[in-house]
Each structure stands twice: as C-alpha cells, then as structure tokens.
C-alpha positions in Angstrom: -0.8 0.9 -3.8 -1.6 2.5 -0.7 -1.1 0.3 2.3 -2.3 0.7 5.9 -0.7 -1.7 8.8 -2.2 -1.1 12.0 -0.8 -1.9 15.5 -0.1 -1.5 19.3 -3.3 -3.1 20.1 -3.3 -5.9 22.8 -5.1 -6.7 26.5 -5.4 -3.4 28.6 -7.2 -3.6 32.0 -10.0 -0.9 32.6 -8.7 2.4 33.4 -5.5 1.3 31.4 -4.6 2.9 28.3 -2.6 2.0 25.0 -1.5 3.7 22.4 -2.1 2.1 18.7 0.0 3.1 15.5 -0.7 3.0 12.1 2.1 2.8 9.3 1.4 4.1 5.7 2.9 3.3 2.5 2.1 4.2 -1.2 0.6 7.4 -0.8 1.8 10.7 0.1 0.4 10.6 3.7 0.6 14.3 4.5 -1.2 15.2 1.8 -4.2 13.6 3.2 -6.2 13.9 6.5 -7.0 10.4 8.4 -9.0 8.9 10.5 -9.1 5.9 13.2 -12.6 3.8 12.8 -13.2 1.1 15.1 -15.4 -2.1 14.7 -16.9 -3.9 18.0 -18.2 -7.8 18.0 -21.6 -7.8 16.4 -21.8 -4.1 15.1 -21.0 -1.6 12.6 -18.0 0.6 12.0 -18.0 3.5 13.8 -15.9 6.8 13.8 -13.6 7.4 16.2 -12.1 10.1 15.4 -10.0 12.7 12.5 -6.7 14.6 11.9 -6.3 17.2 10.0 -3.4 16.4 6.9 -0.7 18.8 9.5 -2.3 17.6 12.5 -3.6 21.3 13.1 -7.5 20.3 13.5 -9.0 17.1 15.0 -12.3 16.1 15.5 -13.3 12.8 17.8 -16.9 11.6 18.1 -18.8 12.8 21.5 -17.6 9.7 23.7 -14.0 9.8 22.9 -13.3 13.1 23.8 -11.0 14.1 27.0 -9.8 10.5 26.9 -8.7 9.7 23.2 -5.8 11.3 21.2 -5.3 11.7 18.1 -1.6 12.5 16.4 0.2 12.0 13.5 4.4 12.4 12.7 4.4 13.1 9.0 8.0 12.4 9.0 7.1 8.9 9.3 4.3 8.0 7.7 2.6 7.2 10.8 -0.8 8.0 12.7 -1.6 7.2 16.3 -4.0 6.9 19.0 -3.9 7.4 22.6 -6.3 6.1 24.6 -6.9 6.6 28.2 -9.1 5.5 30.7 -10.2 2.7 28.9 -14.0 0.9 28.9 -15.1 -2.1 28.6 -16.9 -0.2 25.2 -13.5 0.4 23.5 -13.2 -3.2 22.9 -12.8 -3.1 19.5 -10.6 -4.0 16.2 -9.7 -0.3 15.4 -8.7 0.8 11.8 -6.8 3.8 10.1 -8.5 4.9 7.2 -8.8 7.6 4.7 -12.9 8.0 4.9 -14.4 10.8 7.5 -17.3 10.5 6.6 -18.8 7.6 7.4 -19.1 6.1 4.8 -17.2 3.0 4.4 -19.1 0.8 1.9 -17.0 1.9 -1.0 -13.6 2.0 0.8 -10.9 -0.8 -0.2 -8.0 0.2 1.2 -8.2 -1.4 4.7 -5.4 -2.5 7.0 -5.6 -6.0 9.3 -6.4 -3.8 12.3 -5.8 -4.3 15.4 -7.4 -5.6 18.6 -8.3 -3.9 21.6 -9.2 -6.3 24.3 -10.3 -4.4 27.8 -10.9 -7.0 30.5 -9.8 -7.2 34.0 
C-alpha cells in the first residue's frame, strides 16, 4: 500500500525557514505528480502547492509564491519543501498528498504530518 511519512517540521522563529521532507513507499512515485497540503488549528485543508511527476512544472497557491519551494529527487522517493521567510500563517501540520485538486474528502492515503510551529 502506498505510504506517506512526512518530516522536518519543528519550531522556526519568524523570518526563519525549514525545509520539510516527505518519504514514499508502495507506489511508483515518479509516475505521479504530488502535492504538499497544509492544515492550520481550527480550519480546512488548504493547497499549498504541486510538482510535476519530473519536477519540470510546479504550481503554488498565490501566498506561497517567491517564498516556498517545491522539489522532489525521484531517486529517492522523496518530496520536499522549502520554506522561507516564514509567518506566523504558516503554522500548520503540512501533508504530502497525491490530490491537486482540492478535493480531499475521498483521499485515504494520508501521512502523520508534520508540525510547523512559527513563534518567536
């Protein structure tokens, strides 16, 4: 079965940055574009952002752009995210998953996640 372990998450001062990595099993992962989704306290999941199945195209919703990253090594089974110049707004559990579209209701295949704390 297809298995996604996210990780890298942790406490990151404003401004700071982290980068978070995602390990997949079961599947053959470059076959398949992903995504990073990200969950805050009280709200809905919400895109973050989309890599192509070679990493030649991504796509990242309007307020990650110029600070978020996106990149996957095929090689390893494994997707990342950069993020710089983090807000107090990207405190979030983020996700991998293999929905763009936004719709998650139907999706099963979730990882743990992992926790994106921004305080000072």
């Amino acid at each position: 079965e297809a298995q996604l372990v996210e990780s890298g998450g942790g406490l990151v001062q404003p401004g700071g940055s982290l980068r978070l990595s995602c390990a997949a099993s079961g599947f053959t992962f470059d076959d398949w574009p992903m995504s990073w989704v990200r969950q805050a306290p009280g709200k809905g999941l919400e895109w973050v952002s989309t890599i192509s199945w070679n990493g030649g195209d991504t796509y990242y919703a309007e307020a990650m752009k110029g600070r978020f990253t996106i990149s996957r090594d095929n090689a390893k089974n494994t997707l990342y995210l950069q993020m710089n110049s983090l807000k107090s707004e990207a405190a979030a559990v983020y996700y991998c998953s293999g929905v763009h579209d936004g719709d998650y209701g139907g999706y099963d295949q979730w990882g743990q996640g992992t926790q994106v704390t921004v305080s000072s």
